[in-house]
C-alpha positions as CSV (number, residue, x, y, z in Angstrom):
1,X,95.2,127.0,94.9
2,X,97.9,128.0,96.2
3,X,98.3,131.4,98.8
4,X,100.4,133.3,96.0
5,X,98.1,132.2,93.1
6,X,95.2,134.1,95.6
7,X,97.3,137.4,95.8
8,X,97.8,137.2,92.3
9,X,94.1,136.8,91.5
10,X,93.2,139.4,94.7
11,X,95.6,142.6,93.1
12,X,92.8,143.6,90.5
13,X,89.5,142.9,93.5
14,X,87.7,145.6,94.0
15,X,87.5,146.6,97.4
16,X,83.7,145.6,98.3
17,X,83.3,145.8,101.5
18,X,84.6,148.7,103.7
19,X,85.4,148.8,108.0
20,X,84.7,152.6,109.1
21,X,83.4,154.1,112.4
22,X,80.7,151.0,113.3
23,X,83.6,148.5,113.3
24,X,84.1,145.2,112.7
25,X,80.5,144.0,113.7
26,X,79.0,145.9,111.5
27,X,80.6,144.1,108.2
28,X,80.8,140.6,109.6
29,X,77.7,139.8,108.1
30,X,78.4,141.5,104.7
31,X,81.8,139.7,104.5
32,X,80.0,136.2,105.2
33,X,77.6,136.7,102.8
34,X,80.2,137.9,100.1
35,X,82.6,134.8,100.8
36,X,79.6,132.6,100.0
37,X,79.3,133.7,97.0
38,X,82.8,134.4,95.7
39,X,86.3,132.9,96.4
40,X,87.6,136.4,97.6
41,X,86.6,139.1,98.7
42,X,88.5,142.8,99.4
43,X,88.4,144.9,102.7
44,X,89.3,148.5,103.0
45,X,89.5,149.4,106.8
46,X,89.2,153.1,106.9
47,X,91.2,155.5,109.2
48,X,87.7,155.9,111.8
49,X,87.9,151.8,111.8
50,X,91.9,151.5,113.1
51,X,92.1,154.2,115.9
52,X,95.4,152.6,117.7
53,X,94.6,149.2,116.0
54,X,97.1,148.2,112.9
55,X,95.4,146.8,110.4
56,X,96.8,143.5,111.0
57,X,95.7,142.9,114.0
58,X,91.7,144.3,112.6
59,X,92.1,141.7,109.3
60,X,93.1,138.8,111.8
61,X,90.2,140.0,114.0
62,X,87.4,140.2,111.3
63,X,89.1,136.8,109.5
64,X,88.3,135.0,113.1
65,X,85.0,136.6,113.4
66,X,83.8,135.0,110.1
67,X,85.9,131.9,109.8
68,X,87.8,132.9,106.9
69,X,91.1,133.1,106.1
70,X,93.1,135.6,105.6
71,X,95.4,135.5,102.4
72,X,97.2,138.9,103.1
73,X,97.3,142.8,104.1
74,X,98.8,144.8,102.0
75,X,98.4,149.2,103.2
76,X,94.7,149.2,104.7
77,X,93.5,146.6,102.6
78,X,92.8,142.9,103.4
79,X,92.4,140.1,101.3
80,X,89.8,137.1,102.5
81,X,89.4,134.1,101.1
């Protein structure tokens, strides 16, 4: 499957898991355990998650921590696959 079949299929997700104050660490596990069970999964990271970090730089971050991949960002959202 292709990376724009994934953003086609990822524009009606749900946003299921979200990044606030805790961080990153604190939805690594969440993510992991979502990824094993579908093929994609959608991140919101909230204002208290970015401080002076872009949300590029977090989704590469969290896609790193859990050995995913990252199929794009669009706004605050991320898209893992």
């Amino acid at each position: 499957m292709t990376d724009q079949d994934l953003r086609k299929k990822a524009h009606d997700l749900d946003v299921t898991v979200w990044v606030g104050k805790s961080g990153l660490e604190s939805v690594t596990g969440e993510l992991d355990d979502q990824l094993s069970d579908r093929e994609l999964v959608k991140v919101k990271f909230l204002r208290a998650a970015r401080g002076g970090t872009s949300t590029d730089e977090l989704a590469a971050d969290l896609a790193e921590r859990v050995g995913a991949d990252l199929v794009e960002t669009r706004g605050n959202t991320a898209v893992y696959h």
